[in-house]
C-alpha positions in Angstrom: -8.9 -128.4 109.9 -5.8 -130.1 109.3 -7.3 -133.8 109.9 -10.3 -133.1 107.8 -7.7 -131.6 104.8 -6.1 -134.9 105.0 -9.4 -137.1 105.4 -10.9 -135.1 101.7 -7.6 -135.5 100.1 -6.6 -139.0 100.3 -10.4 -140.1 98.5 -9.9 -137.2 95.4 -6.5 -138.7 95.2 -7.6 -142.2 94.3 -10.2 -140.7 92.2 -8.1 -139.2 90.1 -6.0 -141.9 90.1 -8.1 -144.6 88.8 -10.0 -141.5 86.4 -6.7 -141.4 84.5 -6.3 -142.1 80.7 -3.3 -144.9 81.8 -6.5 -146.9 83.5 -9.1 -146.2 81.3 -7.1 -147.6 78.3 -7.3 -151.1 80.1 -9.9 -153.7 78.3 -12.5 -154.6 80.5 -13.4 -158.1 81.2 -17.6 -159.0 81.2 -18.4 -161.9 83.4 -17.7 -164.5 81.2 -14.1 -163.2 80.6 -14.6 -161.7 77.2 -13.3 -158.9 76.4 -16.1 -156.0 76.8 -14.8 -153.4 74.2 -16.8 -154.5 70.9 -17.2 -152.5 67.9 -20.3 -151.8 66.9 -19.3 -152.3 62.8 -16.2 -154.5 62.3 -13.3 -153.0 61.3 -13.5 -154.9 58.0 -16.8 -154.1 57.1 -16.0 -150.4 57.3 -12.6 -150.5 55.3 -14.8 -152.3 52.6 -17.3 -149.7 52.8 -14.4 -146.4 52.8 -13.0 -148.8 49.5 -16.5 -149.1 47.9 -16.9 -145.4 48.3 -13.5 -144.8 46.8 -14.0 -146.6 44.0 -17.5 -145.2 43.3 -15.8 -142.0 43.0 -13.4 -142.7 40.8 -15.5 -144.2 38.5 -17.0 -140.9 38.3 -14.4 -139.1 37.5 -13.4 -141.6 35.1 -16.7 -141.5 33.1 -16.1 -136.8 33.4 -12.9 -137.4 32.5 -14.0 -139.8 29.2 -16.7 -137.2 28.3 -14.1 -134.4 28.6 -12.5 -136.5 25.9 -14.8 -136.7 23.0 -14.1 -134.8 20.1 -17.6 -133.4 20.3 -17.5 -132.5 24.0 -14.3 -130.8 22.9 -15.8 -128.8 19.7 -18.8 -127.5 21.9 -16.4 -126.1 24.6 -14.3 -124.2 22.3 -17.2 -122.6 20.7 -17.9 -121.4 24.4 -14.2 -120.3 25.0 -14.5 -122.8 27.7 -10.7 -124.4 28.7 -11.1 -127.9 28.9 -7.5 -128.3 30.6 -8.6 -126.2 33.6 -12.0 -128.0 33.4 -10.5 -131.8 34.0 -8.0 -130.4 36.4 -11.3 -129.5 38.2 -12.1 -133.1 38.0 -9.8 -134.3 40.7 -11.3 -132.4 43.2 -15.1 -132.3 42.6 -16.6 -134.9 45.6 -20.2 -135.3 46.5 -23.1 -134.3 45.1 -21.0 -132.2 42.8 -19.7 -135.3 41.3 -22.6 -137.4 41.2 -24.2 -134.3 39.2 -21.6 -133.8 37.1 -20.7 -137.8 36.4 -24.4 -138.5 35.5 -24.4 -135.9 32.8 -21.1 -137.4 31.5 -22.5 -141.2 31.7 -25.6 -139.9 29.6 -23.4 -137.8 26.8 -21.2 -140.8 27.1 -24.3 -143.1 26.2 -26.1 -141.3 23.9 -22.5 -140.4 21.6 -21.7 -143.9 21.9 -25.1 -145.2 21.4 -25.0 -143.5 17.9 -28.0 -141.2 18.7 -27.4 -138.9 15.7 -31.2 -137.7 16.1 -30.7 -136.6 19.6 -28.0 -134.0 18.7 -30.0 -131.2 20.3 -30.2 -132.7 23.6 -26.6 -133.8 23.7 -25.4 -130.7 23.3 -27.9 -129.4 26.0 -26.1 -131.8 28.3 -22.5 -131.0 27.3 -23.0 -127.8 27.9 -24.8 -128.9 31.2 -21.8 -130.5 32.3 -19.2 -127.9 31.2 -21.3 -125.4 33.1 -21.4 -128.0 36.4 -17.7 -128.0 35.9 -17.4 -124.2 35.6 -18.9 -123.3 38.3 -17.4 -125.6 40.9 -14.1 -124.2 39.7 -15.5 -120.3 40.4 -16.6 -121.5 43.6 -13.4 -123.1 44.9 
């Protein structure tokens, strides 16, 4: 019993052995003496990626942060009791679709108050108040 013990344990100890996380960190080399361990996107291309994302996003809180800013973004939220400080503070940490849906209703009030479209005042205020309400009730759900 003894001798078969011994003949079982010497084969699970070199298993183990070469299973271990200090071997499997070593590159392995193909036949052609490259090194085998490739990433499948290069490191570059996915910090470029992680930046372009980044800065998508902040441009969409810059162009919430701008509407929260006009004078007439400001009138219609005081008529609603709505506080804008608590409402840009909300800003910083609005991500995803959230964000997207909440900047592209800033970018069109931006637009259309900068554009001068005095006859559209009926539909810019619809989308104020569209966005203030986006804004709202991210905060009440975080």
């Amino acid at each position: 019993m003894r001798t078969i013990r011994r003949l079982f344990v010497l084969p699970l100890m070199l298993v183990t052995i070469a299973a271990s996380p200090a071997f499997a960190d070593l590159p392995r080399q193909s036949a052609d003496g490259a090194s085998a361990d490739q990433h499948l996107v290069a490191p570059a291309q996915l910090a470029a990626t992680v930046a372009d994302h980044v800065a998508q996003q902040d441009a969409s809180r810059a162009a919430i942060r701008e509407a929260l800013a006009r004078p007439e973004v400001r009138d219609v939220a005081s008529s609603m009791h709505v506080d804008l400080v608590r409402a840009a503070a909300a800003v910083d940490t609005m991500t995803g679709a959230d964000l997207e849906q909440a900047a592209n209703a800033a970018r069109t009030v931006n637009q259309q108050i900068v554009g001068g479209a005095s006859t559209v005042v009926i539909s810019t205020t619809t989308i104020i108040i569209i966005l203030l309400l986006v804004i709202l009730l991210i905060i009440a759900i975080k």
